[in-house]
N, C-alpha and C positions, 0 to 999 in steps of 0.2 A: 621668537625672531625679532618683533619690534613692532611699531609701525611701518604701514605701506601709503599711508596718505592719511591727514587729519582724521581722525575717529576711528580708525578700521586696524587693527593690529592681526598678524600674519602668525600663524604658527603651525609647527609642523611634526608629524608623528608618523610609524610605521602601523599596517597593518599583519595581522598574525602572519598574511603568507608574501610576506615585502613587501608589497604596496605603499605609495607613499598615500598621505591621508595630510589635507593642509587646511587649517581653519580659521573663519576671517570674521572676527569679532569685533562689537561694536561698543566693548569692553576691552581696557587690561587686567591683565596678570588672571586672567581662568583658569589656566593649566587646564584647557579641554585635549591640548595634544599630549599630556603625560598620562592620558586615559589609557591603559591595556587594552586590545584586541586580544578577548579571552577565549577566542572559536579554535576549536582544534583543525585548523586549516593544513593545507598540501603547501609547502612553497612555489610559488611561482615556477613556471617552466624555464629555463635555462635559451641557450639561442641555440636555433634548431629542433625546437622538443617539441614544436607541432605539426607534425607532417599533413593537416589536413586545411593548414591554413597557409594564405602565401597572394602575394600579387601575380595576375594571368595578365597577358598583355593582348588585348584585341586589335589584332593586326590589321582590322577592316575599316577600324573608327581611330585607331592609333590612340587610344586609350589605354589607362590601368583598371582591372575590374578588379575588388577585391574578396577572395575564397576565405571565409572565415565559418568554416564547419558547427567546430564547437559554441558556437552562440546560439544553434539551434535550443540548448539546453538550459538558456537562459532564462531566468524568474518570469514567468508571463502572469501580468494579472494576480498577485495573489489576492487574498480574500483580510478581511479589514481585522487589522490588529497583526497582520505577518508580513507589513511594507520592509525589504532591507534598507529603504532611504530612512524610517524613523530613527531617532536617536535611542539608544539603546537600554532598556530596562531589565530590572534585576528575573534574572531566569530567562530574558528573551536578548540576547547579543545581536547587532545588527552588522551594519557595514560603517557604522557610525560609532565609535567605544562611549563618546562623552553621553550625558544624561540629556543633553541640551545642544542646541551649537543655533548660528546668527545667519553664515554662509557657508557652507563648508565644500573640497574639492577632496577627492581621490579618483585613482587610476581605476578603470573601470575592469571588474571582477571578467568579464566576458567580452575581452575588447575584440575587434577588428583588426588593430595594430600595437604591437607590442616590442618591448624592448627598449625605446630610449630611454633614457634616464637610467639603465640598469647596468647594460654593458654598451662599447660602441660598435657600431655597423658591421665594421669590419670582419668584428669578431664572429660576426652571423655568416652560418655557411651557405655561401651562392648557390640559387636553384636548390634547397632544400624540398626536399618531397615534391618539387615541381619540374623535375627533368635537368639535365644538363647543358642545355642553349641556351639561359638564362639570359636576359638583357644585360649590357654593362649595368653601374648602379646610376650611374649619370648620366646615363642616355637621355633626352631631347625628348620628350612625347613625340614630338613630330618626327624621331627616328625611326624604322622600323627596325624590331629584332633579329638575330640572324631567323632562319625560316625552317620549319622542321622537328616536331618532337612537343614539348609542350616548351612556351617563351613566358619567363617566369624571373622573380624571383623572392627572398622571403617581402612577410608583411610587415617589415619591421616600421617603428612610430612610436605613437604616445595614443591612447584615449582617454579620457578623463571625466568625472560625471562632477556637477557642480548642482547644489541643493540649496533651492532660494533660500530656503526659510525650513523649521521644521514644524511646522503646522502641517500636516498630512492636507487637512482639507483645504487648504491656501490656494493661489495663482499667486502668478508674476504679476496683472493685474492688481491684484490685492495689495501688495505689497506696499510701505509706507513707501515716498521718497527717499527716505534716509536708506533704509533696507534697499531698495532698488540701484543706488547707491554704490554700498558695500557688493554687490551682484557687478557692477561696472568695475570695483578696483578688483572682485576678485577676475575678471575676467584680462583687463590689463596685464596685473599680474603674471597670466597663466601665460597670456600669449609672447610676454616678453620670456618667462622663460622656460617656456614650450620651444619657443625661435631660439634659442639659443645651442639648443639639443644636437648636436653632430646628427646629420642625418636628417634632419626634420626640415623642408623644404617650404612647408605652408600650414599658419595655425587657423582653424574653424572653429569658430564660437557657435554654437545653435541652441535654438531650444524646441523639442516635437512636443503639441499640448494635442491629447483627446485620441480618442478610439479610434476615431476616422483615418487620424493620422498612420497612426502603426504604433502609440503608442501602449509599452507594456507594462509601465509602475503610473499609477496616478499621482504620486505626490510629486512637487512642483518642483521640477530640477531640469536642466539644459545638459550639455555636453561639448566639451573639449577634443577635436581631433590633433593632433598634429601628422600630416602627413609626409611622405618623403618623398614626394614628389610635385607638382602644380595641378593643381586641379582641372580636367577639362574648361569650365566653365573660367576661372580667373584669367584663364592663358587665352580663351576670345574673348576677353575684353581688354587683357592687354593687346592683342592683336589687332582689335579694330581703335583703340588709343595710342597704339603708334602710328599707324596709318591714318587715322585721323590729323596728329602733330604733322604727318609728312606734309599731309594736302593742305593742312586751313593753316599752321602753325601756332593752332591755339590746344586749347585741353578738354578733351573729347566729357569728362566728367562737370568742368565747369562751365561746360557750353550748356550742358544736358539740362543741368539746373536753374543754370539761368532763362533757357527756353521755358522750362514750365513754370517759374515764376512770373514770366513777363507770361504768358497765353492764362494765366489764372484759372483757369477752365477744372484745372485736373488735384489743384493741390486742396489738401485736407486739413491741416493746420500750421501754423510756423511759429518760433517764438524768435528769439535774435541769435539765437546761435544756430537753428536747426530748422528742416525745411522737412514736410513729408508729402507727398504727392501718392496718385495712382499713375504709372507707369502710360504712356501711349499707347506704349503695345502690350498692355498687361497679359499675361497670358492665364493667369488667373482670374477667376469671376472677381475674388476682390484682394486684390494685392496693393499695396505698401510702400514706399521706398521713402529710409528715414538718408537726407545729407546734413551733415554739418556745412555752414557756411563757409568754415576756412577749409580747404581741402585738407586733409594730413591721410596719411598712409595706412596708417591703422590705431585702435582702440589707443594704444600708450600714447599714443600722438597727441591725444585729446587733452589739453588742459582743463581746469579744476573748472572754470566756469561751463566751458562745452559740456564735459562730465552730467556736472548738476541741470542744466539744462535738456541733456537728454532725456534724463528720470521724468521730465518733466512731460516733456513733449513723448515717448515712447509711452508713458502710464495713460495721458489723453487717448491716442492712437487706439490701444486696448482695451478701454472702455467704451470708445467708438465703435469697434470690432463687435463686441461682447450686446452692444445694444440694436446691432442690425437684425436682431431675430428674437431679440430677449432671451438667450441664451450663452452660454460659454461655447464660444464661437473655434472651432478646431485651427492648431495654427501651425506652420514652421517659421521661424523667426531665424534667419539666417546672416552673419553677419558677413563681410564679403572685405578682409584685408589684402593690402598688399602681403607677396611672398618678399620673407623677411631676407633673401641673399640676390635680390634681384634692383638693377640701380635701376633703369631704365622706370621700374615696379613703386620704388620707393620713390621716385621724384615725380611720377606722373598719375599714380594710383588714386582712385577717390575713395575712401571707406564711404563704405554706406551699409545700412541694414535693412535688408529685406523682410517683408510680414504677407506671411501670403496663407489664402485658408482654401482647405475642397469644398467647402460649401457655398453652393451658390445661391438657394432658398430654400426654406423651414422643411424639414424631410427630403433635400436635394443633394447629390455630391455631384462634383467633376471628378471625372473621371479618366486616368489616360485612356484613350480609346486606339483606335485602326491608325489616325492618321499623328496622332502623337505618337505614343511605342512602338508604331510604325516605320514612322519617317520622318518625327522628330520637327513635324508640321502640327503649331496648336491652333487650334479652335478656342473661343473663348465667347458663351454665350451673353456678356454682362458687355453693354458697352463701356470703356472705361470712364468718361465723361458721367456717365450717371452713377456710377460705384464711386465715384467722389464726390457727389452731391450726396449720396444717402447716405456717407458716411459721415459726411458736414452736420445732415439732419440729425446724425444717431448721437449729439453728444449727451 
C-alpha cells in the first residue's frame, strides 16, 4: 500500500478464513502481506451466523452489555513455543503467515464484535438470536428500549489485535522508540479507518499486560475495538464537558490539566508536548493519565512532533510503573478518543491515555469489592499525592 508516515510503510493481506491482516514495517518492499495463510480454516461467519452472541441492553443502567458466547473457547495461556501471536514457522502456521513482521494488526479470530469491514449494518438481521424488541440501531443510550421479552440487538463492529513487536518475550516497555513509534502510526491508522466503517460509533485502542489482568497470550500485543455505539464511560465525560462549557465557558479537559500542572503535587513527568499526572481522584492505587498539551480529539490528531514525544514520555511512565516493586507491574493502558460522528465530541474532547495497574504492593491486588461492583462507589487504598511521589522516585 505505501507509506503512512516517514519510516513506517502499511500493507495489507488476507487471512485463510477472511480476516483482513495489515502490516506496519520499518522497512519497504517485504512482501510480508503476500505471505499465504496456509491453515485449513472455516470462513468467517456471515451476518447473523451467531446466534449466541449479540448486544443486551440493561434497562437499569441504560447501557449496552455485550454476550459474546463463543470466546469462552478462546486460546488461554498456551504453553511456550504454541503463542498464535508468534510469526509463523515452517510446520507451525500461526495467526501471522510472514516469518517475521515490525508491527502487525488483524481482526481478531474470537472477537466480541463483528462484521464491519465485511458487510454493512444493515445487512445484519435486527434482534438476531435476541428476541424481537430489539432497540432501534440508533437509539440514544440514554433511551430506553421498548420493554418486554429480551432488548437487544446484534454485535455488530470491528475488533482487532495489534502485536508490538515479535519478540515473544518483549513489553511495550521494552520497546525502542522508533518501534514504539510505528505502535502510534499503527494505532492512528487503525482508528482513522476503523471511524470510517458504517456502523462504527467509537474506536478503542488498549493494551491488557499480565495475569492479574485477565490476560490470556503473553506475547506483547494491545487491541483495537470499534464499537457501534458510545461507550458508557466517554458519553460521562462528554456530559460533564458540556455542562461544564455551559457553567464556566471554558474546556473542562484544559481546565483539568492545567490545574494539575499549576498544584505540582500530583504530576509524574512532562516534556513539552505531553503532561502525565496521578488523577485527584485516582481510583486506582496507581493510575496514570498521559495529556498532550494541545488538545486534539484523538490519536490522528496528533502531529509528528506530539507523536515522537509521546514514545518518549509513555516509554518513561513504564519504566516508572515496572520500578515500583522491581517487577513487571500488571497494567491497562486505555486510550480515551473522541467519538468520530459527534461535533459537540470533536471540538471539545481531550485525548488522553490512561495507565492504570491492580497492584497496590508486592503480593497485593485491588480488588472490585461490595462497594465498587456494588454500587459503583471506589475505595482506593494509595493516597494519590504519594503514588506520584514514588512514582517520581521509581525512575
Amino acid at each position: 500500500m505505501g507509506p503512512v508516515s516517514p519510516g513506517v510503510w502499511k500493507s495489507s493481506g488476507t487471512l485463510a478464513d477472511g480476516r483482513e491482516i495489515i502490516y506496519f514495517d520499518e522497512s519497504p518492499g517485504l512482501g510480508r502481506a503476500e505471505v499465504p495463510d496456509t491453515r485449513p480454516l472455516q470462513p468467517i461467519p456471515g451476518p447473523g451466523g451467531e446466534p449466541d452472541a449479540g448486544l443486551r441492553w440493561d434497562a437499569l443502567r441504560g447501557e449496552w452489555v455485550v454476550i459474546a458466547a463463543a470466546r469462552q473457547d478462546r486460546t488461554f495461556l498456551p504453553p511456550p513455543g504454541e503463542c498464535p501471536l508468534d510469526p509463523s514457522r515452517p510446520g507451525r502456521p500461526t495467526e501471522i503467515p510472514a516469518p517475521d513482521y515490525d508491527v502487525v494488526v488483524f481482526e481478531n479470530r474470537f472477537p466480541s464484535l463483528r462484521g464491519a469491514g465485511h458487510w454493512p449494518p444493515e445487512t445484519v438481521p435486527e434482534g438476531s438470536g435476541l428476541g424481537s424488541d430489539s432497540p432501534q440501531r440508533n437509539r440514544s443510550a440514554a433511551t430506553p428500549p421498548e420493554t418486554g421479552g429480551v432488548a437487544g440487538r446484534p454485535a455488530y463492529g470491528r475488533c482487532e489485535v495489534v502485536c508490538f513487536t515479535s519478540d515473544h518475550e518483549g513489553s511495550f516497555a521494552g520497546l525502542s522508540p522508533r518501534r514504539a513509534r510505528t505502535v502510534v502510526e499503527a494505532w492512528a491508522d487503525r482508528t482513522t479507518a476503523l471511524g470510517a466503517m458504517d456502523g462504527i460509533a467509537q474506536v478503542y485502542c488498549f493494551e491488557n499486560r499480565g495475569e492479574e489482568i485477565g490476560v490470556t497470550l503473553h506475547h506483547p500485543h494491545g487491541q483495537i475495538y470499534g464499537f457501534p455505539f458510545v461507550t458508557p464511560r466517554t458519553a460521562t465525560m462528554l456530559a460533564e464537558a458540556q455542562r461544564y462549557a455551559e457553567q464556566t465557558q471554558g474546556n473542562l479537559f484544559d481546565d483539568l490539566v492545567a490545574g494539575e500542572i499549576a498544584a505540582g503535587t500530583r504530576i509524574v513527568t512532562r516534556n513539552e508536548h505531553w503532561t502525565a499526572f496521578v488523577p485527584a481522584a485516582a481510583r486506582w492505587p496507581f493510575e496514570v493519565q498521559l495529556f498532550p498539551a494541545r488538545r486534539v480529539p484523538d490519536i490522528p490528531a496528533l502531529d509528528d512532533a506530539e507523536r515522537t514525544a509521546f514514545c518518549d514520555i509513555y516509554l518513561e511512565v513504564l519504566h516508572r510503573l515496572d520500578g515500583l516493586f522491581g517487577l513487571a507491574l500488571p497494567y491497562i493502558a486505555a486510550w480515551h478518543q473522541a467519538p468520530g460522528r459527534d461535533e459537540f465530541a470533536r471540538r471539545e474532547f481531550g485525548l488522553h491515555l490512561q495507565v492504570l495497574s491492580v497492584r497496590r504492593a508486592p503480593g497485593k491486588l485491588k480488588y472490585l469489592a461490595g462497594t465498587e461492583s456494588g454500587m459503583g462507589v471506589w475505595i482506593n487504598d494509595v493516597l494519590p499525592e504519594e503514588a506520584a511521589q514514588r512514582l517520581r522516585e521509581a525512575g
